[in-house]
Short mmCIF file of the C-alpha atoms (twelve columns), coordinates in Angstrom:
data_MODEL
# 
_entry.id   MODEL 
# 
loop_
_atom_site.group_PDB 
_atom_site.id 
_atom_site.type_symbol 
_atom_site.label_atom_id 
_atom_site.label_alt_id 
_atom_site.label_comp_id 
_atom_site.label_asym_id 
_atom_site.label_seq_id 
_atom_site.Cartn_x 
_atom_site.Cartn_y 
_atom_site.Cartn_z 
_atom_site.pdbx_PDB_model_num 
ATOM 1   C CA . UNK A 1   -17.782 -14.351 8.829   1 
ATOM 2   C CA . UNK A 2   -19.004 -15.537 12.356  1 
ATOM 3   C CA . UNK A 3   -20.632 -12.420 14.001  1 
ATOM 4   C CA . UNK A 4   -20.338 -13.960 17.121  1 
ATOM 5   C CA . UNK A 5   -16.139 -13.844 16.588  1 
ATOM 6   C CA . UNK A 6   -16.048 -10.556 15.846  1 
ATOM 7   C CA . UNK A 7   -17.971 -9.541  18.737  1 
ATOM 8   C CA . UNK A 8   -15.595 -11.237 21.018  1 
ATOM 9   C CA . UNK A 9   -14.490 -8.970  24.487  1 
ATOM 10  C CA . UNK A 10  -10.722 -10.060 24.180  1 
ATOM 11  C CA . UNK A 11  -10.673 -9.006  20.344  1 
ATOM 12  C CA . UNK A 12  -11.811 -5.350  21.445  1 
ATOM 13  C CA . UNK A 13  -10.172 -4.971  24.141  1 
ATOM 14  C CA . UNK A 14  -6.748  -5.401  22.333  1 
ATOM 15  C CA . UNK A 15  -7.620  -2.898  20.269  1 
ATOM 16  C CA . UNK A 16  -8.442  -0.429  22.858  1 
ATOM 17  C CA . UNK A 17  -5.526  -1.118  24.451  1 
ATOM 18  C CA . UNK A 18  -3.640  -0.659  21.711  1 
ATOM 19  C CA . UNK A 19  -5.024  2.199   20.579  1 
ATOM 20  C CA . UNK A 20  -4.537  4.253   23.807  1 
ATOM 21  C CA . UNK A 21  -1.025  3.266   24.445  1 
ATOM 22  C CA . UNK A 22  -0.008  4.303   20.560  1 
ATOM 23  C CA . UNK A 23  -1.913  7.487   21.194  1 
ATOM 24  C CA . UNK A 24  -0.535  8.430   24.294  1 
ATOM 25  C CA . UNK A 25  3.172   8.185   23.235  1 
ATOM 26  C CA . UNK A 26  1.940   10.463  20.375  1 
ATOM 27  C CA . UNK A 27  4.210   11.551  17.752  1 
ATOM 28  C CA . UNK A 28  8.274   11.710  18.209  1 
ATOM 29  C CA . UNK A 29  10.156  13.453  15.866  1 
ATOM 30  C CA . UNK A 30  13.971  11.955  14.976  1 
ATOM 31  C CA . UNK A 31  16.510  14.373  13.517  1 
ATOM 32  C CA . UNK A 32  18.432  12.324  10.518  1 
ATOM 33  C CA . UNK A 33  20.663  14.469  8.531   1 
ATOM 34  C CA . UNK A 34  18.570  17.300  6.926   1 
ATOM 35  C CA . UNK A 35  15.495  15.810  7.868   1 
ATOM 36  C CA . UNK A 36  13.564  14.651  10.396  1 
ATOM 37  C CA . UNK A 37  12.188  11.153  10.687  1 
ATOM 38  C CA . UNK A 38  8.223   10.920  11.637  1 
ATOM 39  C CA . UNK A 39  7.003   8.342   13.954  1 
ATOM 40  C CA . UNK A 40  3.546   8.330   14.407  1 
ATOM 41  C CA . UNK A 41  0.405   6.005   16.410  1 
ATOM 42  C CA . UNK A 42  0.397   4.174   13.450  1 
ATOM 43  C CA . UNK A 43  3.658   2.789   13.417  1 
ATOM 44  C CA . UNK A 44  3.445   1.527   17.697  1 
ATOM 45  C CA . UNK A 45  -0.450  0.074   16.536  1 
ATOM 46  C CA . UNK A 46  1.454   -1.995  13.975  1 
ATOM 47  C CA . UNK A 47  4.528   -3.033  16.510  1 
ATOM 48  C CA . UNK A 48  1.954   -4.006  18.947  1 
ATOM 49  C CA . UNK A 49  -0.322  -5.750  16.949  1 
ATOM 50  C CA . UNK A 50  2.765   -8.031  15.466  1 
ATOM 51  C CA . UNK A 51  3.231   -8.752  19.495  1 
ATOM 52  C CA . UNK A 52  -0.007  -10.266 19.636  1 
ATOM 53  C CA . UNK A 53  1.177   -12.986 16.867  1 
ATOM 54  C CA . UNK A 54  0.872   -16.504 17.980  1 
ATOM 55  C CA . UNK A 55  3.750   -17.391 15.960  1 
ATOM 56  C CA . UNK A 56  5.776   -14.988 18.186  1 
ATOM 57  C CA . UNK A 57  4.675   -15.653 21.745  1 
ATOM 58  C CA . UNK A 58  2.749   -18.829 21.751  1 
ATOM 59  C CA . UNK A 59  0.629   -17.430 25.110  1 
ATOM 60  C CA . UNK A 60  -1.112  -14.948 22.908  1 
ATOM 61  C CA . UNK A 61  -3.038  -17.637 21.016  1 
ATOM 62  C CA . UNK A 62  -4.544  -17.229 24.577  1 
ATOM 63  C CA . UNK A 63  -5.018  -13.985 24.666  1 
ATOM 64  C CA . UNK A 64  -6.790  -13.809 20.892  1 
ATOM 65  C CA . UNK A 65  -7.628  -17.085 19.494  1 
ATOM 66  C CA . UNK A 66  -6.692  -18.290 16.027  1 
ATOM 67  C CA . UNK A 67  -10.166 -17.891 14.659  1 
ATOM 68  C CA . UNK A 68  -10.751 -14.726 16.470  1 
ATOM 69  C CA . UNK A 69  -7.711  -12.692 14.971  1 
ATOM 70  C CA . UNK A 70  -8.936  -14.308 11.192  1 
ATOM 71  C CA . UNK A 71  -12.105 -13.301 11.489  1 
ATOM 72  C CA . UNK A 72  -10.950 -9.270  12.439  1 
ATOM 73  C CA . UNK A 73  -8.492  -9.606  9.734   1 
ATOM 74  C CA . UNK A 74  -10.854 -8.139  7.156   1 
ATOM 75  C CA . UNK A 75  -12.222 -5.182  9.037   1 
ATOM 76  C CA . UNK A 76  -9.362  -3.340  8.002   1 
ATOM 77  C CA . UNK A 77  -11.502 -2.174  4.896   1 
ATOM 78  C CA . UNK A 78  -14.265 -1.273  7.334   1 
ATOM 79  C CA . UNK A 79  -11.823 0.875   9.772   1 
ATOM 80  C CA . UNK A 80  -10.384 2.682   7.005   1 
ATOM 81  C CA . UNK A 81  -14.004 3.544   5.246   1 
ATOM 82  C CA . UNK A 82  -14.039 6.856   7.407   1 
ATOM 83  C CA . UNK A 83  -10.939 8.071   6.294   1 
ATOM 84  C CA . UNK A 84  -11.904 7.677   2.453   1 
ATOM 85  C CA . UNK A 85  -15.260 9.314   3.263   1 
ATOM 86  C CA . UNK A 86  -12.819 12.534  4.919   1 
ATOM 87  C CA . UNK A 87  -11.147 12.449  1.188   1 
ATOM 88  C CA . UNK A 88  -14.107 13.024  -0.435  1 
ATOM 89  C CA . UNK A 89  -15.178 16.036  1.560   1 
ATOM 90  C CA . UNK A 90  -11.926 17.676  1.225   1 
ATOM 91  C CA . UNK A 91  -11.938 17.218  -2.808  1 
ATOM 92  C CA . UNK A 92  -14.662 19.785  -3.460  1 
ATOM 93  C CA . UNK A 93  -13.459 22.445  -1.601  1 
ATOM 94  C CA . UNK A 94  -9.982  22.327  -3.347  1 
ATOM 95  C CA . UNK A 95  -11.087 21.429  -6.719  1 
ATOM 96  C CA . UNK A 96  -9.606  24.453  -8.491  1 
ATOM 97  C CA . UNK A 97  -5.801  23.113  -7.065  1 
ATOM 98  C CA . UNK A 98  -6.651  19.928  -8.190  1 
ATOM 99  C CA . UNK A 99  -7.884  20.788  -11.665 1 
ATOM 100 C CA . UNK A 100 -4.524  23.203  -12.044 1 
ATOM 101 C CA . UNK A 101 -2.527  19.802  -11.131 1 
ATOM 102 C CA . UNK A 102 -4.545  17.950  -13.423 1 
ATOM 103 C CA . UNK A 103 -2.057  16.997  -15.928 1 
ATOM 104 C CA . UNK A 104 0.425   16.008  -13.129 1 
ATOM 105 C CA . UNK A 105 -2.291  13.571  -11.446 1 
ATOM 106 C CA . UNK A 106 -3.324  11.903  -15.049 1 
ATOM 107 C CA . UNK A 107 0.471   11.472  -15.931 1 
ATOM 108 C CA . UNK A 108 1.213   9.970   -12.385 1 
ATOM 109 C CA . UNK A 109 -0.095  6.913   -13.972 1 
ATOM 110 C CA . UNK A 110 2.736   6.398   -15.965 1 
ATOM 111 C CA . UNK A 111 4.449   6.025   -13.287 1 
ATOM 112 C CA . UNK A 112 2.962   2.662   -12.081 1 
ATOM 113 C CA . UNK A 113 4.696   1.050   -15.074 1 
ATOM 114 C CA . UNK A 114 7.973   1.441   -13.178 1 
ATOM 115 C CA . UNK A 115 7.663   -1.594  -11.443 1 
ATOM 116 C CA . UNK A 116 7.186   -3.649  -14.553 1 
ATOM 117 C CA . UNK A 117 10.256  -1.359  -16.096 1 
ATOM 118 C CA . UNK A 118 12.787  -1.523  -12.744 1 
ATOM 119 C CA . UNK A 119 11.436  -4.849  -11.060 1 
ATOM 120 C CA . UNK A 120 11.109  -7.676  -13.678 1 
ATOM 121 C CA . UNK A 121 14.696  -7.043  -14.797 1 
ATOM 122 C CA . UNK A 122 15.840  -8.047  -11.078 1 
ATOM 123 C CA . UNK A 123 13.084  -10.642 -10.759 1 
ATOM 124 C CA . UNK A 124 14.461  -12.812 -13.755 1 
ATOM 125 C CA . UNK A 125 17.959  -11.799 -14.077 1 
ATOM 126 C CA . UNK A 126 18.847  -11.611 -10.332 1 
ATOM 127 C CA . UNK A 127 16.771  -13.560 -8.359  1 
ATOM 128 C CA . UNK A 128 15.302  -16.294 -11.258 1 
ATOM 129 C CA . UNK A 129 12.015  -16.041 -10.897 1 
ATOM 130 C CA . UNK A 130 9.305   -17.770 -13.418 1 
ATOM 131 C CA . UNK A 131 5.968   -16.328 -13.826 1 
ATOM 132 C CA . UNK A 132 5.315   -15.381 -10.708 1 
ATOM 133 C CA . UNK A 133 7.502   -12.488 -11.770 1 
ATOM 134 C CA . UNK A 134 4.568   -11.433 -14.280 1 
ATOM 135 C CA . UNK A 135 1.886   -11.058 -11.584 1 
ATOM 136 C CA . UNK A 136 4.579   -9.764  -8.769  1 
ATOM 137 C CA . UNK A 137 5.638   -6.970  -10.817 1 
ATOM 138 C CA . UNK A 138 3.365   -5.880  -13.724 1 
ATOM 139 C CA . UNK A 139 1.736   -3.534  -11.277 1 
ATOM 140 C CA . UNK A 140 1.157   -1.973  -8.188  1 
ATOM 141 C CA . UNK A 141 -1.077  -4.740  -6.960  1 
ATOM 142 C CA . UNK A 142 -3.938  -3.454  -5.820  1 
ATOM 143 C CA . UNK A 143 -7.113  -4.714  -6.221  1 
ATOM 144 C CA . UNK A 144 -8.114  -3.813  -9.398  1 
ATOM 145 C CA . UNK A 145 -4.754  -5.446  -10.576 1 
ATOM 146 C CA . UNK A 146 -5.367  -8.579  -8.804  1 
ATOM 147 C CA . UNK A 147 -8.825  -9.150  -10.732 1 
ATOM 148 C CA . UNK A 148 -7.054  -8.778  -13.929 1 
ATOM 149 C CA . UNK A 149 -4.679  -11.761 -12.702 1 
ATOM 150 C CA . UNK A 150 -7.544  -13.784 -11.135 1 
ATOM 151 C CA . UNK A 151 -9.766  -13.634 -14.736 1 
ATOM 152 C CA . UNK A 152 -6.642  -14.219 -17.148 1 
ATOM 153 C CA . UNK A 153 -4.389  -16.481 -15.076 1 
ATOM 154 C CA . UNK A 154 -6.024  -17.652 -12.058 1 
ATOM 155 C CA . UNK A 155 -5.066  -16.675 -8.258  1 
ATOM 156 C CA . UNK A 156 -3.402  -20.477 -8.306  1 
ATOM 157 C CA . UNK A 157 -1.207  -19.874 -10.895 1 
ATOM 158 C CA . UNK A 158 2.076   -18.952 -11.027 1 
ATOM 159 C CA . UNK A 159 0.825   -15.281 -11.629 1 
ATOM 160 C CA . UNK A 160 -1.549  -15.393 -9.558  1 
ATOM 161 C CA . UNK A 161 1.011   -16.305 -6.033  1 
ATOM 162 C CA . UNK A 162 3.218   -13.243 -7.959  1 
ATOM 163 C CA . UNK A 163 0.948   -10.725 -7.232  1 
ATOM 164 C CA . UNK A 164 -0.929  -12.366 -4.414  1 
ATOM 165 C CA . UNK A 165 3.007   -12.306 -2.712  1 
ATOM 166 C CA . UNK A 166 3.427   -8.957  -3.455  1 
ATOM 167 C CA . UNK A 167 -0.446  -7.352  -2.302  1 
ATOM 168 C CA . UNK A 168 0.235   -9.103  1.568   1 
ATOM 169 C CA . UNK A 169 3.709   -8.147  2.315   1 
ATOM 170 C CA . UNK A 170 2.354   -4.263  0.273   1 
ATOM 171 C CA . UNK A 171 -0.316  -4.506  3.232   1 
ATOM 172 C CA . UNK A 172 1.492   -5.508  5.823   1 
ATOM 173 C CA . UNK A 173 4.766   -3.455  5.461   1 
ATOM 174 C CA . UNK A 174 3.735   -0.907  2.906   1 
ATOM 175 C CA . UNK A 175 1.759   1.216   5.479   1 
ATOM 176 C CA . UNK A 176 4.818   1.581   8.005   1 
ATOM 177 C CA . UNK A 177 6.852   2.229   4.877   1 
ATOM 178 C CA . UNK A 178 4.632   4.621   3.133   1 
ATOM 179 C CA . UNK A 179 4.154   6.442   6.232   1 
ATOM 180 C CA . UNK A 180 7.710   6.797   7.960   1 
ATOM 181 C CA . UNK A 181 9.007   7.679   3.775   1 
ATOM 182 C CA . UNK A 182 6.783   10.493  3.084   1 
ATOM 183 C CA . UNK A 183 7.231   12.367  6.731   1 
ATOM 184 C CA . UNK A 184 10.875  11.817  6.235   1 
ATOM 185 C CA . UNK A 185 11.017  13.099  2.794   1 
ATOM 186 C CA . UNK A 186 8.576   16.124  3.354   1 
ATOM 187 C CA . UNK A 187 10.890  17.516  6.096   1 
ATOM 188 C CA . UNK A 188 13.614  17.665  3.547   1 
ATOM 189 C CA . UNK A 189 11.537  20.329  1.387   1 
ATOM 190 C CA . UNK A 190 13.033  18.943  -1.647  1 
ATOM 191 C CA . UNK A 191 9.991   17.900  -3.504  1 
ATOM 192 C CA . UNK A 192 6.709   19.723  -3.754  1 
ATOM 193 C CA . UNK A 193 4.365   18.440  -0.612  1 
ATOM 194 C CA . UNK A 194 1.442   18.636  -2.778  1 
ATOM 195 C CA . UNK A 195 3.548   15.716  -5.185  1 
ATOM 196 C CA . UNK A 196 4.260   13.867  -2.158  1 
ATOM 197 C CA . UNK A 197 0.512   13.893  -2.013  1 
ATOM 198 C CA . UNK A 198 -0.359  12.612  -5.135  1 
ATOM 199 C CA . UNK A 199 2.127   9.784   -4.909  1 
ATOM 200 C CA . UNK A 200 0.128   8.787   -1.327  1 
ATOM 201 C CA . UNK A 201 -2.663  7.932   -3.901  1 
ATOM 202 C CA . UNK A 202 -0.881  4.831   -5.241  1 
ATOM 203 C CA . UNK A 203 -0.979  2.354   -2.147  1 
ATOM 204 C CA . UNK A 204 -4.069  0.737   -0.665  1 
ATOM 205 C CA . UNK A 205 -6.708  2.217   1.709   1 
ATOM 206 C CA . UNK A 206 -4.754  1.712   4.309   1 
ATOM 207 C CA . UNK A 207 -1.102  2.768   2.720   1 
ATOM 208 C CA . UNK A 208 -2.759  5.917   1.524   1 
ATOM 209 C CA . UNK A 209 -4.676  7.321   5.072   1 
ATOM 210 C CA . UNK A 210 -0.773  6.121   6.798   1 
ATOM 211 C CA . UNK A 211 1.400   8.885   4.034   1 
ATOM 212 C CA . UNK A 212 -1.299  11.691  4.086   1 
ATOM 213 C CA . UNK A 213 -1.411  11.399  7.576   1 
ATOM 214 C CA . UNK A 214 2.498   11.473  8.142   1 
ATOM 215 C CA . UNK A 215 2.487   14.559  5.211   1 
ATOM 216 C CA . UNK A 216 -0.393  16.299  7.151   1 
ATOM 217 C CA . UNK A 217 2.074   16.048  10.016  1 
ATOM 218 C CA . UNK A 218 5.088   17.342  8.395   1 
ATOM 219 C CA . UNK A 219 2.963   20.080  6.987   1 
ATOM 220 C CA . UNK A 220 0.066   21.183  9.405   1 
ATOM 221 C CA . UNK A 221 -1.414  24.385  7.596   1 
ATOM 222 C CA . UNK A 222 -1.754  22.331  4.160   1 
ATOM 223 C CA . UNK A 223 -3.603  19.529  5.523   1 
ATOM 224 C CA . UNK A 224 -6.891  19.902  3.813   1 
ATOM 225 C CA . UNK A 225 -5.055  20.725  0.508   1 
ATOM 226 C CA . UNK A 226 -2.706  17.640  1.128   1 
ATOM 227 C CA . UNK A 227 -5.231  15.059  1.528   1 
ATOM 228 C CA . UNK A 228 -7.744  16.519  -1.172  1 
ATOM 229 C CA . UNK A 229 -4.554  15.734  -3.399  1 
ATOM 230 C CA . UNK A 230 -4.452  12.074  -1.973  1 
ATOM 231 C CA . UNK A 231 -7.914  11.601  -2.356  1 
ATOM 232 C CA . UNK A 232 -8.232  12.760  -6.026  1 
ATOM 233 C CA . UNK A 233 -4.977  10.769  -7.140  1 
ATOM 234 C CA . UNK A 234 -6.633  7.644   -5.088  1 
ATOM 235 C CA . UNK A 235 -9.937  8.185   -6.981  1 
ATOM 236 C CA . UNK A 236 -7.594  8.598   -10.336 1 
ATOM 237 C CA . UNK A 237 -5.653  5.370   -9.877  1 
ATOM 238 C CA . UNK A 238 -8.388  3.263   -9.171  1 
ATOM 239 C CA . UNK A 239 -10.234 4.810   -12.042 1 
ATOM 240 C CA . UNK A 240 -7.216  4.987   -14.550 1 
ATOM 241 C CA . UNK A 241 -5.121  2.088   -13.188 1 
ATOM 242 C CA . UNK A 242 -7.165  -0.559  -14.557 1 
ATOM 243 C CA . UNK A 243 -6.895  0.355   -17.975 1 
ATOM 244 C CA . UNK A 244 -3.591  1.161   -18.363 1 
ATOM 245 C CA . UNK A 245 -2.419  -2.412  -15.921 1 
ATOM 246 C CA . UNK A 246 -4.945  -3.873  -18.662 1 
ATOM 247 C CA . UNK A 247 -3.973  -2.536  -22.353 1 
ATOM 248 C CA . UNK A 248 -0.454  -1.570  -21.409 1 
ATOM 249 C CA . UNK A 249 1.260   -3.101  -18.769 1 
ATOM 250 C CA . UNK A 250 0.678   -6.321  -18.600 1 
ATOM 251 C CA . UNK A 251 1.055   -7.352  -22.474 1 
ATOM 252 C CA . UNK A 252 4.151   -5.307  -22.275 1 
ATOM 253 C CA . UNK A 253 5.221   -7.311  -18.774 1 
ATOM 254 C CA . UNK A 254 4.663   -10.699 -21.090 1 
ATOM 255 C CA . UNK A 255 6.890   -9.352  -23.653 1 
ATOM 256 C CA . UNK A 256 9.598   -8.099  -21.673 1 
ATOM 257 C CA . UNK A 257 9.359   -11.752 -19.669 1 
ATOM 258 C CA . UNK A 258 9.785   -13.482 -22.629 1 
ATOM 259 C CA . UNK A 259 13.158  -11.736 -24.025 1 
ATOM 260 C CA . UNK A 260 14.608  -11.456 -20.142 1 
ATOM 261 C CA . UNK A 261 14.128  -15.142 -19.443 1 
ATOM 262 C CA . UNK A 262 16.288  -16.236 -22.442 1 
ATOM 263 C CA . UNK A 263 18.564  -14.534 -20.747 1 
ATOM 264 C CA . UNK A 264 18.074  -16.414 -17.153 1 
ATOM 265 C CA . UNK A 265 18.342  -20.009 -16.061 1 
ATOM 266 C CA . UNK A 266 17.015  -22.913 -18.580 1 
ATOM 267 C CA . UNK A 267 14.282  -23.674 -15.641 1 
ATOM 268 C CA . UNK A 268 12.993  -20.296 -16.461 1 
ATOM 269 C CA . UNK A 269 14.093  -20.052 -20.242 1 
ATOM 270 C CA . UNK A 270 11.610  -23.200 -20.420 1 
ATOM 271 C CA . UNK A 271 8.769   -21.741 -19.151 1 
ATOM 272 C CA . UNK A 272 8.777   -18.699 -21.726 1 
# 
């Protein structure tokens, strides 16, 4: 990565920019229904940011050239570095909630195998997809799931473009959706906030600080608890996730593809 690109004025001063303007409109609350809809800095960063596409407005290649915006691209994982480090400081303190929830955050990992269980169906069946249904839907893809592709498949196979498909658009819509869902959800007071929590674990860096932050909102005088509960069930799925995408979901994924794509087209019954 060329220091001297990431050091550019323009680059910066976008940010900035952006930054002060999200800020300053702050956070307005929508009523819809029985809840309330959340819309937070976050979400105008992200609108903002998409304005300064190229492919949009041609004049911003002007503003932030091509290399420029491709070498910041990556410093996502440094910007959201402090917010993990805030996780860990708030998991001591509430350790005796999160032991008591324990079973709750171990068993949340059976829950990632609902994507192989609710998405390959419609992947073959519906939209015909080969392989790259495998990768695409055998797990959350994150990045632990994404190096079990890369070492069995390859990132150039059909698996790997599955779940390489599914990680960009998860990174580049997942945050807005993660965070407008679980502010929206919390203000209907139908599920316990401290579950909403746990499910905020599941995303990336980036997805996860987005829904703690939006349930810290909803739910000021639990924030600490909230993202101590975030924290631990990120730490849990990175630690647990593996294993279980490994041993479990993935052979399973294969088998399932197998018997669903005799079902499907002969393009896809041919590569079973």
């Amino acid at each position: 990565m060329n220091l001297q690109l990431l050091l550019n004025w323009r680059l910066h001063l976008a940010v900035i920019l952006t930054s002060m303007l999200s800020e300053y409109i702050g956070i307005i609350r929508i009523p819809m229904g029985p809840g309330t809809l959340l819309l937070l800095p976050l979400l105008y960063a992200f609108v903002i940011g998409v304005l300064f596409n190229p492919h949009l407005f041609k004049v911003m290649g002007k503003v932030i050239p091509q290399p420029v915006s491709q070498a910041a691209g990556p410093l996502i994982l440094i910007a959201i570095l402090p917010f993990i480090a805030k996780f860990g400081s708030t998991i001591g303190p509430a350790i005796e909630q999160i032991v008591a929830a324990g079973p709750a955050l171990i068993l949340q990992e059976l829950g990632n195998l609902g994507t192989m269980i609710i998405a390959l169906p419609f992947a073959v069946l519906v939209l015909k997809m080969g392989r790259e249904a495998i990768g695409a839907t055998y797990s959350i893809a994150r990045e632990p799931n994404i190096a079990i592709i890369s070492d069995r498949y390859g990132l150039r196979s059909p698996e790997g473009i599955g779940i390489m498909g599914v990680y960009v658009v998860g990174t580049m819509f997942g945050t807005l959706y993660f965070a407008l869902m679980a502010g929206y959800i919390a203000s209907l007071d139908i599920l316990d906030v401290r579950a909403l929590a746990m499910a905020c674990g599941v995303g990336s860096g980036s997805m996860v600080a987005a829904c703690s932050a939006a349930l810290a909102e909803a739910v000021p005088s639990a924030r600490d608890e909230l993202l101590a509960f975030a924290g631990a069930s990120n730490l849990l799925t990175y630690a647990t996730g593996l294993y279980i995408s490994l041993f479990v979901a993935l052979p399973v994924t294969e088998w399932m593809y197998k018997r669903l794509a005799r079902r499907s087209s002969p393009e896809v019954r041919h590569e079973g």
